[in-house]
C-alpha positions, 0 to 999 in steps of 0.5 A, a space after each residue: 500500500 502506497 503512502 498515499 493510499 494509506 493516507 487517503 484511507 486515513 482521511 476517509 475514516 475520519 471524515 466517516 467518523 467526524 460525519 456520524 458524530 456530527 449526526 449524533 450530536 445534532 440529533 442531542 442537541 435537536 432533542 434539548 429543549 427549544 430554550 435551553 437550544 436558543 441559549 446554546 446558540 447565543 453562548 457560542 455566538 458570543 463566544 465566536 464575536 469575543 474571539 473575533 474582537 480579540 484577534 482584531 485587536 491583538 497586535 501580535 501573535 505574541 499579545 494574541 497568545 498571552 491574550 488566549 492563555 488567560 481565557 479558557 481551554 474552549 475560548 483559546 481555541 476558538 481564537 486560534 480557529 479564528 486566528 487561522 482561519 482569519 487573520 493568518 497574515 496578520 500573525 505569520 500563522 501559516 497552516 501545514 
């Protein structure tokens, strides 16, 4: 088996794995409560638009790590999702 092979075999299992969970985990969320629902949506919304903020206003990626090191395990990430996914640029972040 090619390198190549094995690695796209690697690729569908996950996409596989990463599709049921997404299924499972919408139909959980789909069974919550309609408010209980809503307040999800506006706690991960603002936590999307605090993420957003600090990116823009962080000057660096050094400031942007000290920034992130004092929020949360879930913030942190969701500001280096934005980082890289935004503002790759802006703080020489550069996916492999």
């Amino acid at each position: 088996m090619t390198h190549e092979n094995q690695d796209e075999l690697i690729t569908n299992a996950i996409n596989t794995i990463t599709e049921k969970l997404s299924k499972v985990l919408l139909d959980e969320f789909l069974n919550l409560p309609p408010e209980v629902q809503m307040n999800i949506v506006l706690i991960k919304s603002a936590q999307l638009l605090l993420s957003n903020i600090l990116c823009h206003v962080a000057t660096n990626r050094d400031e942007l790590e000290k920034i992130s090191d004092a929020q949360g395990m879930e913030l942190k990430e969701l500001i280096f999702n934005c980082a890289f996914s935004a503002f790759s640029d802006k703080f020489d972040l550069h996916k492999h």
